[in-house]
PDB file of N, CA, C and O in Angstrom:
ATOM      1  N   UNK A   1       0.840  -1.181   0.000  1.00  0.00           N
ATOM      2  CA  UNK A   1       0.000   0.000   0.000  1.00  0.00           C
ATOM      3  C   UNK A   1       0.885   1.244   0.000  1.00  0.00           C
ATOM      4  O   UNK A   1       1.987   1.180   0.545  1.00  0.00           O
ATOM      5  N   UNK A   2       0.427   2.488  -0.638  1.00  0.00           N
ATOM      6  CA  UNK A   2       1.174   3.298  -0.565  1.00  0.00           C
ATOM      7  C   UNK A   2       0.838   4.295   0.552  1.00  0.00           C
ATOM      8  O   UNK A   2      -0.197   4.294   1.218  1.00  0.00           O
ATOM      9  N   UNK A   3       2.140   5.367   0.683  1.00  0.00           N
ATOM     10  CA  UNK A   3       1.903   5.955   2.149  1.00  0.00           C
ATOM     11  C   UNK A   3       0.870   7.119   1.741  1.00  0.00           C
ATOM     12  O   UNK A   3       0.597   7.607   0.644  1.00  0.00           O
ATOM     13  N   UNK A   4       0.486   7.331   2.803  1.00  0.00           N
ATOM     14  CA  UNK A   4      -0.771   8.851   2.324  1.00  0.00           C
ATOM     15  C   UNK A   4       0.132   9.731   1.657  1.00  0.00           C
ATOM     16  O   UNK A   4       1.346   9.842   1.833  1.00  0.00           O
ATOM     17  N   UNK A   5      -1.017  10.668   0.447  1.00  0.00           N
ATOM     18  CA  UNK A   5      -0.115  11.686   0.433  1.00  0.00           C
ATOM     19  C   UNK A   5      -0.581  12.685   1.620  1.00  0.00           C
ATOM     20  O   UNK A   5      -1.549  12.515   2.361  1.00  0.00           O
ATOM     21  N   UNK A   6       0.521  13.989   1.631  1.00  0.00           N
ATOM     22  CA  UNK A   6       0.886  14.760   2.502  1.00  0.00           C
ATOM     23  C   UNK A   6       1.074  15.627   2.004  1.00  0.00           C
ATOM     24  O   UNK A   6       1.723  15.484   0.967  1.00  0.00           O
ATOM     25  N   UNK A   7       0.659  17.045   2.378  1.00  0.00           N
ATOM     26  CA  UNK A   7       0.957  18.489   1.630  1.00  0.00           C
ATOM     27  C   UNK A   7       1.511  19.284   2.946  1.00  0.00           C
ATOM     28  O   UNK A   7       1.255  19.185   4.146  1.00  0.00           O
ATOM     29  N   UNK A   8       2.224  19.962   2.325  1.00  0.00           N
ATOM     30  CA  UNK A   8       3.177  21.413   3.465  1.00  0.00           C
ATOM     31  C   UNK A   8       2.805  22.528   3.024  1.00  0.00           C
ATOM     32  O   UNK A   8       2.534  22.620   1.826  1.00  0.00           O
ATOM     33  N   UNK A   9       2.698  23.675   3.896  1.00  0.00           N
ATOM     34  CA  UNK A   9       2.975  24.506   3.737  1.00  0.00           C
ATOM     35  C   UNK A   9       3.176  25.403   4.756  1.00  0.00           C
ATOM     36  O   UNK A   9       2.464  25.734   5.704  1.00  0.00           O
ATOM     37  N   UNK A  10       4.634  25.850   4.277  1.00  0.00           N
ATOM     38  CA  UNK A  10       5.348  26.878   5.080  1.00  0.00           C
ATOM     39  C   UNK A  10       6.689  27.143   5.371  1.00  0.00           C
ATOM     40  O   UNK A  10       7.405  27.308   4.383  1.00  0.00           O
ATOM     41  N   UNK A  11       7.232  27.231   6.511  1.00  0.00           N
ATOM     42  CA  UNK A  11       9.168  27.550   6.071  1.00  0.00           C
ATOM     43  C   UNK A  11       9.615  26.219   6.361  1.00  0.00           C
ATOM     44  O   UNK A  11       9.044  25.460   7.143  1.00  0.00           O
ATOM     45  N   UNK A  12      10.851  25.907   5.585  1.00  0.00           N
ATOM     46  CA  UNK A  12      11.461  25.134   6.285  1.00  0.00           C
ATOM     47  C   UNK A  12      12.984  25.182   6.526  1.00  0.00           C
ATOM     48  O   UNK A  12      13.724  25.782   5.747  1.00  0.00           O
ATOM     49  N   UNK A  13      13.464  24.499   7.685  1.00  0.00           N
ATOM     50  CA  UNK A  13      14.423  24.263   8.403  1.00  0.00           C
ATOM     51  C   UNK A  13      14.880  23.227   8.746  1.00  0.00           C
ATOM     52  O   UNK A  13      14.166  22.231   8.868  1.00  0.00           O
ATOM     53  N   UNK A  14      16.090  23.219   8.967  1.00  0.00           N
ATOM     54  CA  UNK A  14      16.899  22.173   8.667  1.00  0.00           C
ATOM     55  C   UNK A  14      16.012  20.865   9.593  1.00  0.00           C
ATOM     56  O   UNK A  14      15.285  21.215  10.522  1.00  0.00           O
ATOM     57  N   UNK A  15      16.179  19.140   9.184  1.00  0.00           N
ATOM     58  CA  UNK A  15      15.491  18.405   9.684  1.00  0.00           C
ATOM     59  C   UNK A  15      16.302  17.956  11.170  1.00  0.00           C
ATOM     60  O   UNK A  15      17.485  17.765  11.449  1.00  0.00           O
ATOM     61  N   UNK A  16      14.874  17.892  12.040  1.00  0.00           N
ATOM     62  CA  UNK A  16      15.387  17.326  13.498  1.00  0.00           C
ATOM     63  C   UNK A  16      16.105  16.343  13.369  1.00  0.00           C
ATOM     64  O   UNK A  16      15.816  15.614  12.420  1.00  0.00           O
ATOM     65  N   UNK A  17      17.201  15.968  14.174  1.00  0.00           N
ATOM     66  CA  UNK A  17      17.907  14.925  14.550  1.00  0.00           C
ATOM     67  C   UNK A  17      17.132  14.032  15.673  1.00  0.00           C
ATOM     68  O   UNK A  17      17.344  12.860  15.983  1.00  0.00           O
ATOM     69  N   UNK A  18      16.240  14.882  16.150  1.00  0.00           N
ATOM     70  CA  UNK A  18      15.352  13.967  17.787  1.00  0.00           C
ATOM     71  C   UNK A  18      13.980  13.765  17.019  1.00  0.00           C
ATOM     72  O   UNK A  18      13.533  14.150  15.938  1.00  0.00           O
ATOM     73  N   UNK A  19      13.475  12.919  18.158  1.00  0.00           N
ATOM     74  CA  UNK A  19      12.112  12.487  17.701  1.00  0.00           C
ATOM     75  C   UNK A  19      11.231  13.560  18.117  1.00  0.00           C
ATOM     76  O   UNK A  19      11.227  13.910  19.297  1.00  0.00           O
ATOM     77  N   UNK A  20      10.587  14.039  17.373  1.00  0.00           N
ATOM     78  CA  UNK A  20       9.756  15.178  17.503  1.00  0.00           C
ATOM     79  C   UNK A  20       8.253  15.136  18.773  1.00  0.00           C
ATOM     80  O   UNK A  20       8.126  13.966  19.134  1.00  0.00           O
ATOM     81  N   UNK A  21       7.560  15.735  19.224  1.00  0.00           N
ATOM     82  CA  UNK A  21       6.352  15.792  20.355  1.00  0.00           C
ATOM     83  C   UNK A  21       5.542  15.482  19.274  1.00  0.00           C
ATOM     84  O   UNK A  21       5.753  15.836  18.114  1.00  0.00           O
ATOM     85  N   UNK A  22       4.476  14.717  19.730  1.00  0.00           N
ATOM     86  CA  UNK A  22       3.266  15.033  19.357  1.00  0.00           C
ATOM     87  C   UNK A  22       1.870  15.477  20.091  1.00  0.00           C
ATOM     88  O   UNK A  22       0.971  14.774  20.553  1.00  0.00           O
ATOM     89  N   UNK A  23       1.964  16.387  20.052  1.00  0.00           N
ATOM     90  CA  UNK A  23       0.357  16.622  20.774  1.00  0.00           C
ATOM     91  C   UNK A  23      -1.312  16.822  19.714  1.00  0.00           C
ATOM     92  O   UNK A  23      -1.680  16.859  18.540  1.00  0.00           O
ATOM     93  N   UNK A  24      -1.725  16.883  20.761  1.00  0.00           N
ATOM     94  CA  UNK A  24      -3.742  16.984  20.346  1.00  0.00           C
ATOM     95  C   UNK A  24      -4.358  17.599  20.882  1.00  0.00           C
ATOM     96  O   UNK A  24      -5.465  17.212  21.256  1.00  0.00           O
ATOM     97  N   UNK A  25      -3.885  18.831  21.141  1.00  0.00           N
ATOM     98  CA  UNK A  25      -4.601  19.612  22.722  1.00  0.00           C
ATOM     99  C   UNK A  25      -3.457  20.664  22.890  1.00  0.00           C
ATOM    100  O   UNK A  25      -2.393  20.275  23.371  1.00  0.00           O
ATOM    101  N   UNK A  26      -3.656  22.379  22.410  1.00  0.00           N
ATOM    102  CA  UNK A  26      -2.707  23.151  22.347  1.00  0.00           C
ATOM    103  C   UNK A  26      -2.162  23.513  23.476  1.00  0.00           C
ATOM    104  O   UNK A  26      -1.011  23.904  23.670  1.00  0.00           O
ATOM    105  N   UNK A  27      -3.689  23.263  24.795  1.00  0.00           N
ATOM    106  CA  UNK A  27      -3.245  23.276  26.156  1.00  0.00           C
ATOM    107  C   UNK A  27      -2.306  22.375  26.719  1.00  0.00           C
ATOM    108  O   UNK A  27      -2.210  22.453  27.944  1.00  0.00           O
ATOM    109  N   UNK A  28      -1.569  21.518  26.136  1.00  0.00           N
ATOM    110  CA  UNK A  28      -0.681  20.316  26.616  1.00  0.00           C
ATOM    111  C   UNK A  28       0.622  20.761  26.130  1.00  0.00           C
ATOM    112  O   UNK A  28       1.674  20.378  26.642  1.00  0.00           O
ATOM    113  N   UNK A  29       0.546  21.710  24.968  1.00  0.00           N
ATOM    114  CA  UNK A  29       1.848  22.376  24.889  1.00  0.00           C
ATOM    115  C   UNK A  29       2.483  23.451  26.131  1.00  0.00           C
ATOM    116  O   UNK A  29       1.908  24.479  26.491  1.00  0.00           O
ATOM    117  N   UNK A  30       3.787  22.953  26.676  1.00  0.00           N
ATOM    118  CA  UNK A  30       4.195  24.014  28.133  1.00  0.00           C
ATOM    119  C   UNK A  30       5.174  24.784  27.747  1.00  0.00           C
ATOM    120  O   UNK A  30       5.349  25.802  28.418  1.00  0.00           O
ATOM    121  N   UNK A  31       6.062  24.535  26.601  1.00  0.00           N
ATOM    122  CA  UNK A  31       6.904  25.378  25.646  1.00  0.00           C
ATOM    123  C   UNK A  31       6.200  26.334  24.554  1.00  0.00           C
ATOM    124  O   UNK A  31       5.290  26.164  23.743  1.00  0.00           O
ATOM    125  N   UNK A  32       6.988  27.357  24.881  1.00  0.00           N
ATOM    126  CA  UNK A  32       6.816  28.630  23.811  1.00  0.00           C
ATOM    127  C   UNK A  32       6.587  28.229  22.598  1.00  0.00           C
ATOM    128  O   UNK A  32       6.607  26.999  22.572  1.00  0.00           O
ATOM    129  N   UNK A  33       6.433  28.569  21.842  1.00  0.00           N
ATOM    130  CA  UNK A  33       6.473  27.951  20.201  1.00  0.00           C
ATOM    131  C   UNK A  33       5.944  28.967  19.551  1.00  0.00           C
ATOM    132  O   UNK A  33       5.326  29.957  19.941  1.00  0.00           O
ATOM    133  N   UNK A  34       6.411  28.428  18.034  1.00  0.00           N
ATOM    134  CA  UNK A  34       5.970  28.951  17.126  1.00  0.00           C
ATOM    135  C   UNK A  34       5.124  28.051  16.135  1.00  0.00           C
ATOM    136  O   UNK A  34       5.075  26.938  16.657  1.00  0.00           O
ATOM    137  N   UNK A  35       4.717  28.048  15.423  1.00  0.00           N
ATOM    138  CA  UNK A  35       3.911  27.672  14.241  1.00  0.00           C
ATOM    139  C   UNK A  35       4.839  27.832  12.577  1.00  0.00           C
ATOM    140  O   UNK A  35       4.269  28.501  11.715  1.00  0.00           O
ATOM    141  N   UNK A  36       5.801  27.393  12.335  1.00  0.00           N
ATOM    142  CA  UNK A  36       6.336  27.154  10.707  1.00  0.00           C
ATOM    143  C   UNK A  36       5.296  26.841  10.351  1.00  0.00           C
ATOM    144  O   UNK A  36       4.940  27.741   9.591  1.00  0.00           O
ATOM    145  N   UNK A  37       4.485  26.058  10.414  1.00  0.00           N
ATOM    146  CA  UNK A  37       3.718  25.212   8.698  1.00  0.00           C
ATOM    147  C   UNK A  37       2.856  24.526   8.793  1.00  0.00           C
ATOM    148  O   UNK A  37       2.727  24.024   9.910  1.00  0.00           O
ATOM    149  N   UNK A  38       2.015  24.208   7.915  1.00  0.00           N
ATOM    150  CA  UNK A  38       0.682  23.508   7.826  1.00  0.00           C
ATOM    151  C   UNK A  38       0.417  22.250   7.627  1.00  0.00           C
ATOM    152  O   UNK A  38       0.241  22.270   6.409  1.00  0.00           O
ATOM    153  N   UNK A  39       0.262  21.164   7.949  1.00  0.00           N
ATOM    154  CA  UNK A  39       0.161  19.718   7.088  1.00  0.00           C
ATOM    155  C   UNK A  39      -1.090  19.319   7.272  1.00  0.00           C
ATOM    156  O   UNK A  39      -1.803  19.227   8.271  1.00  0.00           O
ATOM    157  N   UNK A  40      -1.312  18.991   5.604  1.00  0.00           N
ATOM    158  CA  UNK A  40      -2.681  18.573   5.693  1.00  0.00           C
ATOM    159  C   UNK A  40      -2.816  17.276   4.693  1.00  0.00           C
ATOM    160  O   UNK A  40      -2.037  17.107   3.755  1.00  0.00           O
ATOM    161  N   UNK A  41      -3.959  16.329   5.018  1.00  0.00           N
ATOM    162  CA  UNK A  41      -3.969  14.965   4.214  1.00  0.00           C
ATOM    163  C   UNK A  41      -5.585  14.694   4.281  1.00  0.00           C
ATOM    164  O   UNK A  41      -6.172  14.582   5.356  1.00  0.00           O
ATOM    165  N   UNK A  42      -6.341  14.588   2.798  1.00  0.00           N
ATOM    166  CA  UNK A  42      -7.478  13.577   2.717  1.00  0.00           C
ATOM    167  C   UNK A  42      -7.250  12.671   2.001  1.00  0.00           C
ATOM    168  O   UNK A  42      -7.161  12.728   0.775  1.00  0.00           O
ATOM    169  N   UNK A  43      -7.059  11.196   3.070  1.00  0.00           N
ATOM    170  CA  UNK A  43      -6.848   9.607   1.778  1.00  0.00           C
ATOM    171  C   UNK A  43      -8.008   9.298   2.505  1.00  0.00           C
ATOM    172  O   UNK A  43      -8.926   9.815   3.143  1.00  0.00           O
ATOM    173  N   UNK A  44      -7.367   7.768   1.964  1.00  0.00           N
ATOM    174  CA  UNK A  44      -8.670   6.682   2.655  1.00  0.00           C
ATOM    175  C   UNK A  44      -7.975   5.512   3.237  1.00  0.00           C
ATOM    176  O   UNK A  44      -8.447   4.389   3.415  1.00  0.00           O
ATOM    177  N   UNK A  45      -6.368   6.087   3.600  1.00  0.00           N
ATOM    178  CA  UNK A  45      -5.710   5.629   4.532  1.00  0.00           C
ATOM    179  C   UNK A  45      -5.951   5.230   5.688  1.00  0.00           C
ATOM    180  O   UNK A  45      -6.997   5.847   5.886  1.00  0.00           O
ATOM    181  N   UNK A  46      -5.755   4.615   6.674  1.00  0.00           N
ATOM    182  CA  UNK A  46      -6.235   4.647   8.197  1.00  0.00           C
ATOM    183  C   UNK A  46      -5.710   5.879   8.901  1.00  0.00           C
ATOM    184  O   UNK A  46      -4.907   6.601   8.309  1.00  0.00           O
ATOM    185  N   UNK A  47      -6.181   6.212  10.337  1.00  0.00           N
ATOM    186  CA  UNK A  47      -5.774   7.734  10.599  1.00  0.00           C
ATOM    187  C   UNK A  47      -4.480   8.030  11.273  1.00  0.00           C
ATOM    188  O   UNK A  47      -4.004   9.116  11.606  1.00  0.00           O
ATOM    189  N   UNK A  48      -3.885   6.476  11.435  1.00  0.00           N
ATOM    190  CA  UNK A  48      -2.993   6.142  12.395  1.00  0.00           C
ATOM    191  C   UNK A  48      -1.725   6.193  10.978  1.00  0.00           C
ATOM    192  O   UNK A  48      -0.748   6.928  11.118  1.00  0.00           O
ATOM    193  N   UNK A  49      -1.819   5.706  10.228  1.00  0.00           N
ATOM    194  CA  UNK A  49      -1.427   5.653   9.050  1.00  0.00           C
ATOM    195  C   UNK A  49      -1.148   7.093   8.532  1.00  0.00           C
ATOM    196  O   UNK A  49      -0.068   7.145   7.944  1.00  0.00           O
ATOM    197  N   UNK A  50      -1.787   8.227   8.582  1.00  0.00           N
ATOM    198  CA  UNK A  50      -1.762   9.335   7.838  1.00  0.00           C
ATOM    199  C   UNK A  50      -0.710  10.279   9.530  1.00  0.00           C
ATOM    200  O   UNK A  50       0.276  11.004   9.392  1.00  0.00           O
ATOM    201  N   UNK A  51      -1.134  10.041  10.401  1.00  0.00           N
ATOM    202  CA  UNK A  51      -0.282  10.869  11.435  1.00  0.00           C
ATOM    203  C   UNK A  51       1.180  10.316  11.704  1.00  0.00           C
ATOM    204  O   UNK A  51       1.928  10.899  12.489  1.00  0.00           O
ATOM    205  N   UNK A  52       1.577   9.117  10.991  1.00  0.00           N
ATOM    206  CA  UNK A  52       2.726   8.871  11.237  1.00  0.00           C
ATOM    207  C   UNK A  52       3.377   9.636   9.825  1.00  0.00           C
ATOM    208  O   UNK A  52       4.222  10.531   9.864  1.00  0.00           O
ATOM    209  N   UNK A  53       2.930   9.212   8.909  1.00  0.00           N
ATOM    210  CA  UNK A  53       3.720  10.230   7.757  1.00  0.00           C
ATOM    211  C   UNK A  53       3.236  11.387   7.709  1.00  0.00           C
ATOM    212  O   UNK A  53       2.797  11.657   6.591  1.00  0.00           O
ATOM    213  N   UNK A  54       3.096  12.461   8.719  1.00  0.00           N
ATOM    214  CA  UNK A  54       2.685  13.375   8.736  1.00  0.00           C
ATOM    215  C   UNK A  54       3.849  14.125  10.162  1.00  0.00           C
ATOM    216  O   UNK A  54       4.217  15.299  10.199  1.00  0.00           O
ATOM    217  N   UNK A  55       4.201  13.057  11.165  1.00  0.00           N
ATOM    218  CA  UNK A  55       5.336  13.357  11.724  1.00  0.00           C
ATOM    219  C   UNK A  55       6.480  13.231  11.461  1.00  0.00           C
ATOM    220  O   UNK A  55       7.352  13.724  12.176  1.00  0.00           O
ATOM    221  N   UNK A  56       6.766  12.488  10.291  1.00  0.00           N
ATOM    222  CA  UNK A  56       8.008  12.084   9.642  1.00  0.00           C
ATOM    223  C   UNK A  56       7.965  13.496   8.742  1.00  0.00           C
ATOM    224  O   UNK A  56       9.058  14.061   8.779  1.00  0.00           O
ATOM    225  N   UNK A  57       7.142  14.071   8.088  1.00  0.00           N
ATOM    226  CA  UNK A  57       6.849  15.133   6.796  1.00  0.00           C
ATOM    227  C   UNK A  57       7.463  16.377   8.161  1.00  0.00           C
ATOM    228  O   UNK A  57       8.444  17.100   7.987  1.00  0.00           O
ATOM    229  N   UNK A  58       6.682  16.366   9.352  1.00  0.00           N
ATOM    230  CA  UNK A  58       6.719  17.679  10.033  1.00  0.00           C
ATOM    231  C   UNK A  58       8.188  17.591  10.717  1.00  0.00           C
ATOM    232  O   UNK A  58       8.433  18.547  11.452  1.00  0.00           O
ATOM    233  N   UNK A  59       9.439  16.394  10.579  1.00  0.00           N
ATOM    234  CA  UNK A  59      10.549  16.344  11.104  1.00  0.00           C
ATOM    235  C   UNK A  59      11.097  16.553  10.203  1.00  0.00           C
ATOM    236  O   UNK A  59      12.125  17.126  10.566  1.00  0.00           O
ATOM    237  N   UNK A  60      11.089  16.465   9.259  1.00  0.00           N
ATOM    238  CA  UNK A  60      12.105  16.354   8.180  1.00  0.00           C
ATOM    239  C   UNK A  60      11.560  17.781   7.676  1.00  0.00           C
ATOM    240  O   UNK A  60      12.308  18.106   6.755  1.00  0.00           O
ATOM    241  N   UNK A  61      10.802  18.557   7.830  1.00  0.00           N
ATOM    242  CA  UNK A  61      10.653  19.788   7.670  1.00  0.00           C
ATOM    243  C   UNK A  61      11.289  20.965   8.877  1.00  0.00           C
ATOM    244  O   UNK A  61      10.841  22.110   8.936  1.00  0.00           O
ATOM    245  N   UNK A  62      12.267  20.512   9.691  1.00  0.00           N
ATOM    246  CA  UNK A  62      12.777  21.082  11.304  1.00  0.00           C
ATOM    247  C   UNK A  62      11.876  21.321  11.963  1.00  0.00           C
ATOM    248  O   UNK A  62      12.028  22.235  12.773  1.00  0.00           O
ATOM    249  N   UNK A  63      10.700  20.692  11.916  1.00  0.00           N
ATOM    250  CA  UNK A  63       9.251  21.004  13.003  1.00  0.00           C
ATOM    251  C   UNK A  63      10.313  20.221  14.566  1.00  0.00           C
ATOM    252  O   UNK A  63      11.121  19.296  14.491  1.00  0.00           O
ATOM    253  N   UNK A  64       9.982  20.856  15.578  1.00  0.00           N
ATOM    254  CA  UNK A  64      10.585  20.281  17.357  1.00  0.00           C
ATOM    255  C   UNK A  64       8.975  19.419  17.717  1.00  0.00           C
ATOM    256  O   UNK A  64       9.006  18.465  18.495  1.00  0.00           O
ATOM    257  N   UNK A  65       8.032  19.727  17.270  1.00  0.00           N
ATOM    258  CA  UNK A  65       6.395  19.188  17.646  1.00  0.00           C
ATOM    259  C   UNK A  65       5.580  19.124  16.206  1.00  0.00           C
ATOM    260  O   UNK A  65       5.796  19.681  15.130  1.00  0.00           O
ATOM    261  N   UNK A  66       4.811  18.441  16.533  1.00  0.00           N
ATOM    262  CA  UNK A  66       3.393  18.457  15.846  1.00  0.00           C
ATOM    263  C   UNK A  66       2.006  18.500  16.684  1.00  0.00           C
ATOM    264  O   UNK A  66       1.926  17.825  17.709  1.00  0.00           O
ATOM    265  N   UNK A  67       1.168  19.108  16.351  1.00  0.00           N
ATOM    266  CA  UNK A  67       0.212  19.348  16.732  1.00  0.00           C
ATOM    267  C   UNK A  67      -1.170  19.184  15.644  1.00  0.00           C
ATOM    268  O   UNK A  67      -1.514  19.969  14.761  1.00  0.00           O
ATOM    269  N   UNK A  68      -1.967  17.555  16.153  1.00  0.00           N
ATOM    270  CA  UNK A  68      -2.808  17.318  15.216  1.00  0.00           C
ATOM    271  C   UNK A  68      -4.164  17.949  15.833  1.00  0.00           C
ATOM    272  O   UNK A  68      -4.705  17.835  16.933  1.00  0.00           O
ATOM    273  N   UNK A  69      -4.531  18.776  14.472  1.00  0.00           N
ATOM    274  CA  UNK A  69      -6.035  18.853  14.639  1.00  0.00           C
ATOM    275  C   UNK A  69      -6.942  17.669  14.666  1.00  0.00           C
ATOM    276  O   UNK A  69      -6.683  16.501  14.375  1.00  0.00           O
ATOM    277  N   UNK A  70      -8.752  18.541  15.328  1.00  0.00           N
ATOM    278  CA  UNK A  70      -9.637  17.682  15.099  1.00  0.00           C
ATOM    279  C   UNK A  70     -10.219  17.315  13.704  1.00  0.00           C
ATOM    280  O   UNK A  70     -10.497  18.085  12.784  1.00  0.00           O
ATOM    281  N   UNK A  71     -10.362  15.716  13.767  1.00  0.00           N
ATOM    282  CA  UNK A  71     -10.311  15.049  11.976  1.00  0.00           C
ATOM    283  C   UNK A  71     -11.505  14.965  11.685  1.00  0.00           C
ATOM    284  O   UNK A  71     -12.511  15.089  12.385  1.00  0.00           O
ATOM    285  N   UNK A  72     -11.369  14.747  10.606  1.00  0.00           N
ATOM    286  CA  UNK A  72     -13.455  14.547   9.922  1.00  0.00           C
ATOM    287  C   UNK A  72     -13.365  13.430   9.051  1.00  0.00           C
ATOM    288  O   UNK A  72     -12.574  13.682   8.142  1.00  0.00           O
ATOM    289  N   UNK A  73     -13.826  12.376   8.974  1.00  0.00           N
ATOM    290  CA  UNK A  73     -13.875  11.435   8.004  1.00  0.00           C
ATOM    291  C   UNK A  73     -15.469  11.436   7.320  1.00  0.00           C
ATOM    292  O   UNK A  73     -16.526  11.676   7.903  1.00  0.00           O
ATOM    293  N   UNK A  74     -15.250  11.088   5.907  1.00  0.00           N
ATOM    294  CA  UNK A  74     -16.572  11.067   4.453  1.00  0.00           C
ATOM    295  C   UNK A  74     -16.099   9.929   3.483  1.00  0.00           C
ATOM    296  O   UNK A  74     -15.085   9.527   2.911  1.00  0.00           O
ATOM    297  N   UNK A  75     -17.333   9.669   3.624  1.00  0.00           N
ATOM    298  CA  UNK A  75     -17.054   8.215   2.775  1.00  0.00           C
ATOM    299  C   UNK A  75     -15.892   7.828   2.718  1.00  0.00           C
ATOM    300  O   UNK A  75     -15.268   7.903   1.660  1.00  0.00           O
ATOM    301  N   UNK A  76     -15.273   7.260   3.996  1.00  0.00           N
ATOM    302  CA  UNK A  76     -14.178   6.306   3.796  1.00  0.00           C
ATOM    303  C   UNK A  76     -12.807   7.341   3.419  1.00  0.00           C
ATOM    304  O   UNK A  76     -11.740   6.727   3.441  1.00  0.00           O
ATOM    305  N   UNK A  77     -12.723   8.556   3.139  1.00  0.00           N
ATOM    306  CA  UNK A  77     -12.011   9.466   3.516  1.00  0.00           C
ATOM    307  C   UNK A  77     -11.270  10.046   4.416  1.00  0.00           C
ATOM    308  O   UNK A  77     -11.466  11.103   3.816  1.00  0.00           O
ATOM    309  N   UNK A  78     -10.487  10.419   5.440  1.00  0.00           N
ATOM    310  CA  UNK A  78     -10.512  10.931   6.234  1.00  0.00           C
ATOM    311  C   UNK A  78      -9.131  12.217   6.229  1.00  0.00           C
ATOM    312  O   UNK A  78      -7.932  12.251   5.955  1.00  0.00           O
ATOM    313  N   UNK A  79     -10.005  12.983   6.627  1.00  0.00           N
ATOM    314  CA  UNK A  79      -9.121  14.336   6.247  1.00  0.00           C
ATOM    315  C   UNK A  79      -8.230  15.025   7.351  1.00  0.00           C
ATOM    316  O   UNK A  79      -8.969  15.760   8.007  1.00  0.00           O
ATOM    317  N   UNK A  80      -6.921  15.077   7.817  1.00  0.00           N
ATOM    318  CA  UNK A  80      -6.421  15.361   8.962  1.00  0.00           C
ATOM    319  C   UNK A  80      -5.576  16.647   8.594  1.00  0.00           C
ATOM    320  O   UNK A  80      -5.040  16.875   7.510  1.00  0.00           O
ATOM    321  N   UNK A  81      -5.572  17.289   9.513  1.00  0.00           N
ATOM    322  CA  UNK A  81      -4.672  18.735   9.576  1.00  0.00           C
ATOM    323  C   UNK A  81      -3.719  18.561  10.910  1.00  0.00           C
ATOM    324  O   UNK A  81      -3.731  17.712  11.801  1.00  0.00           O
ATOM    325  N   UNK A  82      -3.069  19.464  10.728  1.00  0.00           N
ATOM    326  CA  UNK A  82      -1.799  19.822  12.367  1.00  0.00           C
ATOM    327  C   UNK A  82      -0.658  20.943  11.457  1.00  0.00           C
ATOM    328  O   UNK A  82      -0.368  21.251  10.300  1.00  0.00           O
ATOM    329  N   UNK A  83      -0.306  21.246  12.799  1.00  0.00           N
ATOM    330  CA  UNK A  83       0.271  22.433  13.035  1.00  0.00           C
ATOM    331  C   UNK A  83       1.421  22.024  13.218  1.00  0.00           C
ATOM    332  O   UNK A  83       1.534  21.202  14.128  1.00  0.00           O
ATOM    333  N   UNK A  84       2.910  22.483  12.324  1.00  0.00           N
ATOM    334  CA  UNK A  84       4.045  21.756  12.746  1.00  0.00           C
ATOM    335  C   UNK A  84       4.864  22.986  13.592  1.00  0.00           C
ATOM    336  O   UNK A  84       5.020  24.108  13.111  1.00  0.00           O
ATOM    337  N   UNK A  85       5.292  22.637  14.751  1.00  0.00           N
ATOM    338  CA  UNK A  85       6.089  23.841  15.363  1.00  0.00           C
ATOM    339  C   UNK A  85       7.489  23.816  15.376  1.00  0.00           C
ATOM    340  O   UNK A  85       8.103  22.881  14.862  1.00  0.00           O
ATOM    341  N   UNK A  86       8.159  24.953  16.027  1.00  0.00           N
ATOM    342  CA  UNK A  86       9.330  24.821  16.232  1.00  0.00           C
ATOM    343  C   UNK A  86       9.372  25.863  17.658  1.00  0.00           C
ATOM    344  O   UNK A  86       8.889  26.994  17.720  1.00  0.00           O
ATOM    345  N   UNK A  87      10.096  25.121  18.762  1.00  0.00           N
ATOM    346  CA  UNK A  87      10.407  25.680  19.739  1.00  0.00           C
ATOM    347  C   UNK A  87      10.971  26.551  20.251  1.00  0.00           C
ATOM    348  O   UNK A  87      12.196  26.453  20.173  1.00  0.00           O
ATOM    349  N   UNK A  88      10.374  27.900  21.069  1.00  0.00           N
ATOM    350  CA  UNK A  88      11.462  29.509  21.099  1.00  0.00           C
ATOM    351  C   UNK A  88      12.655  29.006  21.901  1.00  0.00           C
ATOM    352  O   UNK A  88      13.598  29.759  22.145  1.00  0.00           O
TER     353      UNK A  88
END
């Protein structure tokens, strides 16, 4: 099977060497941050499936976190967003 696709948008910087945060809840972030870039995906991938190449996309873009939005799935679709950061 192939991996979801994945779209960016925004700056990028050099890719993390560490394994990046993931959060779901902006209140769970306790570090400053910023917001670089956008990632967004509608397949018909599983959702577990689309947030892992979506943290690999937001590391290799110098994101320090990701931050997934709330998802919506349609007919067997499911459409996910997040916020890739980088730490002040």
């Amino acid at each position: 099977m192939c991996s979801p696709q994945v779209y960016y948008l925004g700056q990028q910087h050099p890719s993390s060497e560490n394994e990046i945060d993931v959060y779901y809840d902006e209140l769970d972030i306790e570090r400053n941050f910023q917001v670089i870039g956008q990632l967004s995906s509608s397949d018909g991938s599983s959702p577990d499936s689309i947030a892992a190449s979506m943290t690999a996309e937001a590391k290799k873009r110098g994101g320090h976190a990701i931050w997934f939005l709330p998802f919506d799935t349609f007919d067997g679709v499911h459409s996910v967003k997040a916020n890739v950061l980088r730490y002040k």
